[in-house]
C-alpha positions, 0 to 999 in steps of 0.5 A: 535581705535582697527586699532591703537593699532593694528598697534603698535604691528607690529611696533616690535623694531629692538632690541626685533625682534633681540632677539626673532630672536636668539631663535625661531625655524627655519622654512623650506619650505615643500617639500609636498608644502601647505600654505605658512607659515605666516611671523615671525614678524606677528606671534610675533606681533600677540602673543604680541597683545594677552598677551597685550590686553587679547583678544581670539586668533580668536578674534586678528584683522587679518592683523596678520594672522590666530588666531589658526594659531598664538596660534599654534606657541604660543603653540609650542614655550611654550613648547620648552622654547623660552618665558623662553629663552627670559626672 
């Protein structure tokens, strides 16, 4: 049950990705190298499936990506108002 309702978050539909598009941050690749940065779409989905279900950030299923990771784009995208742009 937890795999289906996982699964529609990562079925964004086109014209909320397209929103969520105009205002988050763009991210360049580091010149220093490192982990390659997870895909937007993961991370929106990934955010979406925490405010849905009220799960702990480590606790989203991992086809996502990393919990902390997600709550750290979370974290920043708060503070530089792209949930207060969006609405």
């Amino acid at each position: 049950m937890a795999q289906e309702s996982a699964s529609k978050f990562h079925q964004i539909p086109e014209a909320l990705w397209e929103r969520f598009d105009l205002v988050i941050p763009i991210y360049k690749k580091s010149c220093k190298g490192g982990r390659p940065r997870l895909p937007m779409q993961n991370v929106v989905g990934g955010i979406l499936y925490v405010l849905a279900t009220g799960c702990q950030w480590k606790a989203m299923p991992q086809e996502f990506g990393s919990g902390s990771a997600i709550h750290a784009y979370f974290q920043e995208w708060v503070e530089l108002g792209v949930f207060e742009e969006l609405w």
